[in-house]
Biopython code that builds the backbone (N, CA, C, O; Angstrom):
import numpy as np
from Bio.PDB.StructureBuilder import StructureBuilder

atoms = [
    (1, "UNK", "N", (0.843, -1.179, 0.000)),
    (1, "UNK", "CA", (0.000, 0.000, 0.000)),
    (1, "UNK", "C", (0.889, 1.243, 0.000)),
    (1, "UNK", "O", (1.722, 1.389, 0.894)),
    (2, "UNK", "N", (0.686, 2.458, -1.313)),
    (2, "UNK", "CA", (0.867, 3.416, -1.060)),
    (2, "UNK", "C", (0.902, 4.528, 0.194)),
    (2, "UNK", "O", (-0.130, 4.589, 0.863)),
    (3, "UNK", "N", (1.853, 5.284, 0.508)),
    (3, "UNK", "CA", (1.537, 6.244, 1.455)),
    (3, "UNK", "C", (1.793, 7.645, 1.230)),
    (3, "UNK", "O", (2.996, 7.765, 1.000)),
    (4, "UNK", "N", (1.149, 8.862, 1.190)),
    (4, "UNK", "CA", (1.687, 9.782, 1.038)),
    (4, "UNK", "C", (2.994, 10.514, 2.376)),
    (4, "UNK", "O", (2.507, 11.052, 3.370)),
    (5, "UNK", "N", (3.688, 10.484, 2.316)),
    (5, "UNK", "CA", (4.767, 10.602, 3.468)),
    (5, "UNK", "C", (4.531, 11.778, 3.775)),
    (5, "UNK", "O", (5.550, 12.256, 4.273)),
    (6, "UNK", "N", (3.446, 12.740, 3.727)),
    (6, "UNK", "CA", (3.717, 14.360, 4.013)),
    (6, "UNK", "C", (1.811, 13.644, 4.932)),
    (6, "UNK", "O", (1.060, 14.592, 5.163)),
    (7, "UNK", "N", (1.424, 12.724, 5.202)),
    (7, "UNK", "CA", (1.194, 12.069, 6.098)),
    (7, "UNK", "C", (0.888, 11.034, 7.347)),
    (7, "UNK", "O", (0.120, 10.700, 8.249)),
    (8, "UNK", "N", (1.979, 10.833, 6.731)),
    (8, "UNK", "CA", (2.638, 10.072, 8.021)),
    (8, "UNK", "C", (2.944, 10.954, 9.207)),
    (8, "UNK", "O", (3.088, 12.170, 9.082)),
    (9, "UNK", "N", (3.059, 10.203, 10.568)),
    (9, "UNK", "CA", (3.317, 10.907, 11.813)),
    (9, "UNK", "C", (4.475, 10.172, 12.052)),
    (9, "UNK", "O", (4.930, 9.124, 11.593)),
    (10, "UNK", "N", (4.929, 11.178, 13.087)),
    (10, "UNK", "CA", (6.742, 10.990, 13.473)),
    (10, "UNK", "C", (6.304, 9.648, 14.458)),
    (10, "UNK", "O", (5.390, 8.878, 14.164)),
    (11, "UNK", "N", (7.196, 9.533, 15.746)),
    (11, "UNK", "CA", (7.490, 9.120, 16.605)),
    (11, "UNK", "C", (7.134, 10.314, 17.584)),
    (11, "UNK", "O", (6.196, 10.062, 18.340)),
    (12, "UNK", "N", (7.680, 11.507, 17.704)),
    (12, "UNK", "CA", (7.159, 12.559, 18.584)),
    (12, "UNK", "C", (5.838, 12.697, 18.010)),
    (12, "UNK", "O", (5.058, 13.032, 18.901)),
    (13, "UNK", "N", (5.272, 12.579, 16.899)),
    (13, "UNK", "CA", (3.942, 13.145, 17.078)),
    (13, "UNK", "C", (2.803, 12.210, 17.664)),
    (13, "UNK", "O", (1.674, 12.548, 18.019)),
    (14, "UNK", "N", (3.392, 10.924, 17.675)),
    (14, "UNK", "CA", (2.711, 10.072, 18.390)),
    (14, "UNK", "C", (2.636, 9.847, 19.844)),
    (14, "UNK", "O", (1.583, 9.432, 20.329)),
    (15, "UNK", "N", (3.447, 10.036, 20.425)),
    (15, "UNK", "CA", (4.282, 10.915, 21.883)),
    (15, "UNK", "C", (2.966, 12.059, 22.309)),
    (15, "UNK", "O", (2.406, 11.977, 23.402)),
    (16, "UNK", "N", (2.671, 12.883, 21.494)),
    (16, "UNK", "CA", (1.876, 13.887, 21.670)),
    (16, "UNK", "C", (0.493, 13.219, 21.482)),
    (16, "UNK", "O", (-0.324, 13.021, 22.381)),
    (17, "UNK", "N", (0.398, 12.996, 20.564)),
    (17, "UNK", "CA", (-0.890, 12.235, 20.386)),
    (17, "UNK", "C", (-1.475, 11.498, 21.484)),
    (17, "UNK", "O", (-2.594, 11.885, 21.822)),
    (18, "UNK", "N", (-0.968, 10.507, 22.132)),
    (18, "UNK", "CA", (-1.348, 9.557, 23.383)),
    (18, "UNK", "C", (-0.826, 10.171, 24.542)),
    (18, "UNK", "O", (-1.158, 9.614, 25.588)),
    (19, "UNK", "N", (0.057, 11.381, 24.673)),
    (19, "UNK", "CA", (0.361, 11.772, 25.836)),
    (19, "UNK", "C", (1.681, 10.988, 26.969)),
    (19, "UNK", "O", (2.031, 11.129, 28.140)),
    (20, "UNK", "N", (2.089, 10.128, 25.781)),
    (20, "UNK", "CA", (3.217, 9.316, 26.510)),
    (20, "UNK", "C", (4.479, 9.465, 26.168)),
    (20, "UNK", "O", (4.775, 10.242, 25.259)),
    (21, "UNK", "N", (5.440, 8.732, 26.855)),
    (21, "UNK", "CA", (7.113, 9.058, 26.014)),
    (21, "UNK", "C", (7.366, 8.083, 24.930)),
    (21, "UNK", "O", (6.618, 7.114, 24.802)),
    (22, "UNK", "N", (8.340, 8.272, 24.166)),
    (22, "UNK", "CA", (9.194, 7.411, 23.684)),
    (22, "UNK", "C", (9.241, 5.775, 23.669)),
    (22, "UNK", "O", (9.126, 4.865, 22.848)),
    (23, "UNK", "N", (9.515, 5.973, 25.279)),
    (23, "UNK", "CA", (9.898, 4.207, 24.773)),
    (23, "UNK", "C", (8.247, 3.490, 25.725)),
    (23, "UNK", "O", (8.064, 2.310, 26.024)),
    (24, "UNK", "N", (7.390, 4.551, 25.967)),
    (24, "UNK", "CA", (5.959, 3.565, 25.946)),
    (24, "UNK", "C", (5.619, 3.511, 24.408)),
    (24, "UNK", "O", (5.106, 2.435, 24.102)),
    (25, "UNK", "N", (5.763, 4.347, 23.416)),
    (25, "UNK", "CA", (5.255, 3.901, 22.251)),
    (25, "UNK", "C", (5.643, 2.887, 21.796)),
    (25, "UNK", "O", (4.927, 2.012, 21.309)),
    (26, "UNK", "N", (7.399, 2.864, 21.945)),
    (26, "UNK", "CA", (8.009, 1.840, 21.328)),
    (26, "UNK", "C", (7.760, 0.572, 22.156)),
    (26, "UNK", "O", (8.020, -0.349, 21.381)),
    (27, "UNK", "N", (7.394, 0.064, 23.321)),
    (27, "UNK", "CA", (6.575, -1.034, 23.758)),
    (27, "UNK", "C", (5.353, -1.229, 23.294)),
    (27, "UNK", "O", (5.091, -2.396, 23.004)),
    (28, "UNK", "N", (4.443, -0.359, 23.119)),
    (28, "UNK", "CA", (3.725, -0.827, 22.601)),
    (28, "UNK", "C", (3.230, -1.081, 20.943)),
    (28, "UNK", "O", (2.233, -1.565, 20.408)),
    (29, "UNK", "N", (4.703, -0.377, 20.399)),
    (29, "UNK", "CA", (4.971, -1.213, 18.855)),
    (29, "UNK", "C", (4.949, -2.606, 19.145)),
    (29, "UNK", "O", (4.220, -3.496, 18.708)),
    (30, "UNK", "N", (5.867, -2.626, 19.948)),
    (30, "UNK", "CA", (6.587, -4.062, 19.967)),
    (30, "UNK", "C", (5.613, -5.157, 20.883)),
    (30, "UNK", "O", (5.907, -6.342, 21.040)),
    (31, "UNK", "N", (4.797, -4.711, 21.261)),
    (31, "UNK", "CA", (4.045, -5.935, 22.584)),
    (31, "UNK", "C", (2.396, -5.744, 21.941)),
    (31, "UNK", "O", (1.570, -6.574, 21.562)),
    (32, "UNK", "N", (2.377, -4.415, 22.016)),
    (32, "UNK", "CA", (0.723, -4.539, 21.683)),
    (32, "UNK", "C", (0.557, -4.368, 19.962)),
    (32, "UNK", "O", (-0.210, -3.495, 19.554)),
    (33, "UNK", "N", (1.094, -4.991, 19.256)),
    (33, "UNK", "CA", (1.275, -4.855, 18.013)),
    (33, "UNK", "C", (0.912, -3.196, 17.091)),
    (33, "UNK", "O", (0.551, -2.985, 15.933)),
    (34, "UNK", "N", (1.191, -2.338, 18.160)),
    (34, "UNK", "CA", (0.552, -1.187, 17.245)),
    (34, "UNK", "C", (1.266, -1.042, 15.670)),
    (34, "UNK", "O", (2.470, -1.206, 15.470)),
    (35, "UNK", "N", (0.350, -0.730, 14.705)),
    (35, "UNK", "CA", (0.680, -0.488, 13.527)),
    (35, "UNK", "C", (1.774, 0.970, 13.169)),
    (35, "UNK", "O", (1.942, 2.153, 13.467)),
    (36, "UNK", "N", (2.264, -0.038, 12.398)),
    (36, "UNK", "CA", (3.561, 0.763, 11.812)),
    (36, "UNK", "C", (4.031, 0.629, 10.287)),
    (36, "UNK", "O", (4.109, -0.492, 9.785)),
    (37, "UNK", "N", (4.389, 1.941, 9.450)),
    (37, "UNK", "CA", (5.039, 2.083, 8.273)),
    (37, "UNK", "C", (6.487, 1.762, 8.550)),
    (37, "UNK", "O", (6.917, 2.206, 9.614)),
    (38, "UNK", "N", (7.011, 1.329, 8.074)),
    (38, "UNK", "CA", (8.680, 1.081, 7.952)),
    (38, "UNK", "C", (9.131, 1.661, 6.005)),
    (38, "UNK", "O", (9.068, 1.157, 4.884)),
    (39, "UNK", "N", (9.641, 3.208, 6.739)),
    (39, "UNK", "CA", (10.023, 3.299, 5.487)),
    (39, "UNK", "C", (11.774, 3.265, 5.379)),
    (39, "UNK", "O", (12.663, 3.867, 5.982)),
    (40, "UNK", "N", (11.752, 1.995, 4.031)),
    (40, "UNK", "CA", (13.007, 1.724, 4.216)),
    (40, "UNK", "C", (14.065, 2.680, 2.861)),
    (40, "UNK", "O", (13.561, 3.508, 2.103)),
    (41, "UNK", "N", (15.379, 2.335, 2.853)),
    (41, "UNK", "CA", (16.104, 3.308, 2.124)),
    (41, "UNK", "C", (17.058, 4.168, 2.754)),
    (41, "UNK", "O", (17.874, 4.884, 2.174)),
    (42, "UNK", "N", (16.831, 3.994, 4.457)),
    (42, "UNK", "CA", (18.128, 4.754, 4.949)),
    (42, "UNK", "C", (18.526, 3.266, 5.670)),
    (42, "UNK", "O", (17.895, 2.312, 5.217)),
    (43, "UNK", "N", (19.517, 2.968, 6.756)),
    (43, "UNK", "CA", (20.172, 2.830, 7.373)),
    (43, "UNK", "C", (19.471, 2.130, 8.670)),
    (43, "UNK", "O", (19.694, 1.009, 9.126)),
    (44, "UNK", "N", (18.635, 3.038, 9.090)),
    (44, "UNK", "CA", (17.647, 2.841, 10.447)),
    (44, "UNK", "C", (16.376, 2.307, 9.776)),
    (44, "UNK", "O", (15.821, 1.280, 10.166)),
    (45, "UNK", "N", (15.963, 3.011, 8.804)),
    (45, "UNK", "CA", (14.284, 2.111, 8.225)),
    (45, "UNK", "C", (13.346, 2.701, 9.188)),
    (45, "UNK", "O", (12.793, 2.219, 10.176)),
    (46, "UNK", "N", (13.299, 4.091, 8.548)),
    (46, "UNK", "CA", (12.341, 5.148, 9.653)),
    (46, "UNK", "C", (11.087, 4.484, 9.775)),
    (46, "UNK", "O", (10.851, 3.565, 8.990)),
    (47, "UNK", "N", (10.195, 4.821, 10.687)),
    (47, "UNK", "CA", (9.285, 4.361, 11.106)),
    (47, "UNK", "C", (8.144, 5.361, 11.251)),
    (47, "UNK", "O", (8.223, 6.448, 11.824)),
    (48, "UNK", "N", (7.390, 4.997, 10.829)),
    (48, "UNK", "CA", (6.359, 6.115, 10.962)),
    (48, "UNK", "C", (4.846, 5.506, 10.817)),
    (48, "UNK", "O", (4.698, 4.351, 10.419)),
    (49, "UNK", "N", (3.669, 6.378, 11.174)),
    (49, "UNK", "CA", (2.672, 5.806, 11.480)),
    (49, "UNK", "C", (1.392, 6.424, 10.758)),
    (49, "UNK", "O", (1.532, 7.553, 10.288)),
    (50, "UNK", "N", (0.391, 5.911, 10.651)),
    (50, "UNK", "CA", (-0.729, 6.554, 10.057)),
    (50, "UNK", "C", (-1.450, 6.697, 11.222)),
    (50, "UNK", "O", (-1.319, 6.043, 12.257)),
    (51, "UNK", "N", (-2.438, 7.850, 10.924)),
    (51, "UNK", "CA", (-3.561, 8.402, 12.082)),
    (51, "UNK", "C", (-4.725, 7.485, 11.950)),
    (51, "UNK", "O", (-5.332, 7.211, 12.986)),
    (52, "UNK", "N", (-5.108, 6.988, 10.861)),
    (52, "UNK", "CA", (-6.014, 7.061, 11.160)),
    (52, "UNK", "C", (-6.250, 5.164, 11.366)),
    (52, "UNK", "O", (-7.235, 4.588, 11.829)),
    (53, "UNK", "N", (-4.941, 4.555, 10.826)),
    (53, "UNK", "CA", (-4.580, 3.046, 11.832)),
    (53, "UNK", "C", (-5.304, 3.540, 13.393)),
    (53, "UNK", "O", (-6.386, 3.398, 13.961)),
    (54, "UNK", "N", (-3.744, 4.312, 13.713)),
    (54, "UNK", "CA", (-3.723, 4.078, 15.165)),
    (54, "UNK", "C", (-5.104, 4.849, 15.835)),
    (54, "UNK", "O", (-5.138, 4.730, 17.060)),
    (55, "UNK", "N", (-6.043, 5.481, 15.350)),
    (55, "UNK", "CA", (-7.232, 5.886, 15.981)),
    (55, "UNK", "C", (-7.952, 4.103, 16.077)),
    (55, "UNK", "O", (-8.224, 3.564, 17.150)),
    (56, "UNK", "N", (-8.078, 3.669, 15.176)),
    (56, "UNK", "CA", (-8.517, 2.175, 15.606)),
    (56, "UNK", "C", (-7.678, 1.238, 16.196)),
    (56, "UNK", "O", (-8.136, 0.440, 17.014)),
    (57, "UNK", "N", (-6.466, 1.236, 15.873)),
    (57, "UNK", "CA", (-6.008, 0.410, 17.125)),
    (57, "UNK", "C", (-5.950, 1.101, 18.480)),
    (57, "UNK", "O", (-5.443, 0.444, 19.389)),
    (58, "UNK", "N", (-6.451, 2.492, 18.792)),
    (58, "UNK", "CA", (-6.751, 2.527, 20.381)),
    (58, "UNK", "C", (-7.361, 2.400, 20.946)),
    (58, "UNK", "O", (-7.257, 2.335, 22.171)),
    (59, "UNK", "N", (-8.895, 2.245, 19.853)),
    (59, "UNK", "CA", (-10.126, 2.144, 20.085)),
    (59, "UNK", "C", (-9.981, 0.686, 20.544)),
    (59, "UNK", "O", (-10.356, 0.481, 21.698)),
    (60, "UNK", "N", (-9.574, -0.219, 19.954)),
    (60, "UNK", "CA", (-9.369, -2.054, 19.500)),
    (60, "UNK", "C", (-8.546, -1.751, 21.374)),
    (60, "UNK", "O", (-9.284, -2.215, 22.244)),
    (61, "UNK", "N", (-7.535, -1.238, 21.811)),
    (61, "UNK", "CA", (-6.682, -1.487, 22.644)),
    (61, "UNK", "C", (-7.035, -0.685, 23.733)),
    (61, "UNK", "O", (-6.179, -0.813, 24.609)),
    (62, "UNK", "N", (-8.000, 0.151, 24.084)),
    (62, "UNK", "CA", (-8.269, 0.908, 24.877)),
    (62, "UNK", "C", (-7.494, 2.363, 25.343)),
    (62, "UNK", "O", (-7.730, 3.133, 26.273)),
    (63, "UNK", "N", (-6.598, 2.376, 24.409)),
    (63, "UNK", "CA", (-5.960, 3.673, 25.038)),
    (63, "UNK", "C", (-6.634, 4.953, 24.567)),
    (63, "UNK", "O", (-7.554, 5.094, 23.760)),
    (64, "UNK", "N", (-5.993, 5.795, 25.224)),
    (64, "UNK", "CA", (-6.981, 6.730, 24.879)),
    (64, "UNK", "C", (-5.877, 8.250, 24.803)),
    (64, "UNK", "O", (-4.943, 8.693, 25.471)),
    (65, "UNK", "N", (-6.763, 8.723, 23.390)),
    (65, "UNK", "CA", (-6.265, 9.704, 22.770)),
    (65, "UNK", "C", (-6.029, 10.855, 23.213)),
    (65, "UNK", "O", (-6.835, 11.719, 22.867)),
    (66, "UNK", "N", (-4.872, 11.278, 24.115)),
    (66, "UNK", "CA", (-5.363, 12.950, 24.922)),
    (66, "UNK", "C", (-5.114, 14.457, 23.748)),
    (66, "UNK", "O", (-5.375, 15.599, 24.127)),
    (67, "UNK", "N", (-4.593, 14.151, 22.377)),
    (67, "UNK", "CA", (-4.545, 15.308, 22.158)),
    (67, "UNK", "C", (-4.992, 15.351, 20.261)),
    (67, "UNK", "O", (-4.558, 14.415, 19.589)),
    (68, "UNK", "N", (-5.488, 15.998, 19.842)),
    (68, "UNK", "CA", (-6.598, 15.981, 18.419)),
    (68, "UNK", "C", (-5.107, 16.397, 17.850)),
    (68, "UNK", "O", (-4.790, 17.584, 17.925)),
    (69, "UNK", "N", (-4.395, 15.662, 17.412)),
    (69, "UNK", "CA", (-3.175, 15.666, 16.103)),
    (69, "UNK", "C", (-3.653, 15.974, 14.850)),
    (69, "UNK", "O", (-4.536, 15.275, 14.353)),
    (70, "UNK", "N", (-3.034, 17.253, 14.066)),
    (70, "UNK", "CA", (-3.463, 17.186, 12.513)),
    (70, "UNK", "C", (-2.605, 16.342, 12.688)),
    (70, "UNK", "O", (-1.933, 15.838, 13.588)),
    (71, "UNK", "N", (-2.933, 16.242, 10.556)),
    (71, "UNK", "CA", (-1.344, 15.252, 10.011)),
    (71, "UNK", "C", (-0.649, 16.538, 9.873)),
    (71, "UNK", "O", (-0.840, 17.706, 10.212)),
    (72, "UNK", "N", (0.427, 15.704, 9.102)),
    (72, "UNK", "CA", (1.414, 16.785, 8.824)),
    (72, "UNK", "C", (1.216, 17.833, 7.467)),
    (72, "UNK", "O", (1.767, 18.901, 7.198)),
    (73, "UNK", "N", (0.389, 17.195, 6.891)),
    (73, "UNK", "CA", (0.360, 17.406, 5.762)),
    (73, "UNK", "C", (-0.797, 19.105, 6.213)),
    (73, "UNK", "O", (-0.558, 20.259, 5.856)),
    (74, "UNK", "N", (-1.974, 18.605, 7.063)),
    (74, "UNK", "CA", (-2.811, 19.909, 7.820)),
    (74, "UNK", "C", (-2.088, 21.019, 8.407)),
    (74, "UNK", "O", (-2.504, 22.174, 8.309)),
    (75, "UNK", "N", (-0.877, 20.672, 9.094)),
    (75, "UNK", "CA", (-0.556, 21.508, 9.880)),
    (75, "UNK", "C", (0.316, 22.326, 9.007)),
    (75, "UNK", "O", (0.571, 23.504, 9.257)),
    (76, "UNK", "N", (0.794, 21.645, 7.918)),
    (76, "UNK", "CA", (1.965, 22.310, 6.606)),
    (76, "UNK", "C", (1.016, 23.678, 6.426)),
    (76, "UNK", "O", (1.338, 24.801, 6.814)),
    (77, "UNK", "N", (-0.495, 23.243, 5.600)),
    (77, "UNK", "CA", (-1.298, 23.763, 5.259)),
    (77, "UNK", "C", (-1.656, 25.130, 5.475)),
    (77, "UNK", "O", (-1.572, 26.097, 4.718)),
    (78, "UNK", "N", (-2.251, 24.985, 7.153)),
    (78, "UNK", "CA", (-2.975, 25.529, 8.182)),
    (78, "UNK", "C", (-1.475, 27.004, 8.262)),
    (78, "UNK", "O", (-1.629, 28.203, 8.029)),
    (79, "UNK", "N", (-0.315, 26.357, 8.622)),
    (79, "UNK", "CA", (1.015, 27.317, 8.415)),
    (79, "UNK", "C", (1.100, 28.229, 7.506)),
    (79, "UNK", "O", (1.167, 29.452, 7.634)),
    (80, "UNK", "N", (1.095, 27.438, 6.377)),
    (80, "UNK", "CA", (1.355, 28.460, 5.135)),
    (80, "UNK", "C", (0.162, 29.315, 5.368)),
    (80, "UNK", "O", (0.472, 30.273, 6.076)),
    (81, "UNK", "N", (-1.103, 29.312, 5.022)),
    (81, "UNK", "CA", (-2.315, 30.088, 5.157)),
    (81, "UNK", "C", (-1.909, 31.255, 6.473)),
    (81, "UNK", "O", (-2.257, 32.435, 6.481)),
    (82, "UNK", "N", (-1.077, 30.544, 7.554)),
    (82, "UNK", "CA", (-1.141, 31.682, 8.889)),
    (82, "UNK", "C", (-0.051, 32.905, 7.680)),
    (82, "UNK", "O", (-0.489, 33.968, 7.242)),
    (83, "UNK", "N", (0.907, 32.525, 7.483)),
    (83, "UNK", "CA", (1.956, 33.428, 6.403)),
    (83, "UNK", "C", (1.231, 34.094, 5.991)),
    (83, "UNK", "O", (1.048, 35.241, 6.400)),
    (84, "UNK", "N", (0.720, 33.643, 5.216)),
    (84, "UNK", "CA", (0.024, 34.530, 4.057)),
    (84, "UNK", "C", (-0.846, 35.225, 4.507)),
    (84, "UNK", "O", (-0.916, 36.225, 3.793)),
    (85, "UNK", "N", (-1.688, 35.271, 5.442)),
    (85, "UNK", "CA", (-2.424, 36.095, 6.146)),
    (85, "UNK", "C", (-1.081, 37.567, 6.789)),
    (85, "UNK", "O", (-1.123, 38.761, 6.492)),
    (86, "UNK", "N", (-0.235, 36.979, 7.531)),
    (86, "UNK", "CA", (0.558, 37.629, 8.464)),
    (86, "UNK", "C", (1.204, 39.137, 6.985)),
    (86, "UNK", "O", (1.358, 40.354, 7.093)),
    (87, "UNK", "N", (1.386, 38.197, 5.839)),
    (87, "UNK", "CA", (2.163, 39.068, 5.070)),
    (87, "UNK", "C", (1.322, 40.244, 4.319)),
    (87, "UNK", "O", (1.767, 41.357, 4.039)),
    (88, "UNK", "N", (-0.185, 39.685, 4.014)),
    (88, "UNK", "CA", (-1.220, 40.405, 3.493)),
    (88, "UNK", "C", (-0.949, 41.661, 4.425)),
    (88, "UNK", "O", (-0.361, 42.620, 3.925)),
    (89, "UNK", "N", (-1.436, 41.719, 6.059)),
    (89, "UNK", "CA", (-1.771, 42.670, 6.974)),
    (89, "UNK", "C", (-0.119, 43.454, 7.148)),
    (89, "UNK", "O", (0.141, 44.132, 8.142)),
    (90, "UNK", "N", (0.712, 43.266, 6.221)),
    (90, "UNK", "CA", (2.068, 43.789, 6.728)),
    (90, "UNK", "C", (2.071, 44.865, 5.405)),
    (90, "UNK", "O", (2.595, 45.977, 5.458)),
    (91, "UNK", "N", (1.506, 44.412, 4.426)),
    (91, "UNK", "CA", (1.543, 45.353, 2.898)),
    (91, "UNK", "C", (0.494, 46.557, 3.228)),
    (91, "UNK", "O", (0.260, 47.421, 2.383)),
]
sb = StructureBuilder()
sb.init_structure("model")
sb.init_model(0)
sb.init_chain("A")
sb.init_seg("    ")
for serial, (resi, resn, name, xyz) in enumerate(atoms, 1):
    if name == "N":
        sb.init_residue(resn, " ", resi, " ")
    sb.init_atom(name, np.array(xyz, "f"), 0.0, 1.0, " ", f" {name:<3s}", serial, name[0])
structure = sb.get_structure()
């Protein structure tokens, strides 16, 4: 399966997303099977995640979501638009 990589979520944005650190995500990659992209081509074989997987696997696993994450691709968006507003009111 295709992915567009401008949304995919990091490792920190998943951190934010559930409200936990680091290496609880990475346990529960590894124990509670949470879903994961492995994009390979470097060295490490970054890892990254889709939103809208892991909204059902928390639902499926009970955890629970403390913070409404755009993707990345929204927040790119939502940015540029703040610019362009900021630069309009500066002319």
């Amino acid at each position: 399966m295709k992915y567009d990589p401008e949304d995919l979520l990091t490792i920190k944005d998943v951190c934010t997303l559930f409200g936990k650190g680091h290496m609880t995500i990475w346990k529960w990659r590894k124990k509670l099977d949470m879903p994961t992209i492995i994009i390979p081509g470097d060295a490490r074989h970054s890892v990254r995640f889709e939103k809208q997987q892991l909204v059902k696997w928390a639902k499926e696993k009970g955890k629970k979501i403390v913070y409404n994450l755009k993707s990345p691709k929204e927040r790119t968006s939502k940015k540029a638009s703040k610019t362009k507003l900021r630069r309009q009111k500066l002319v």
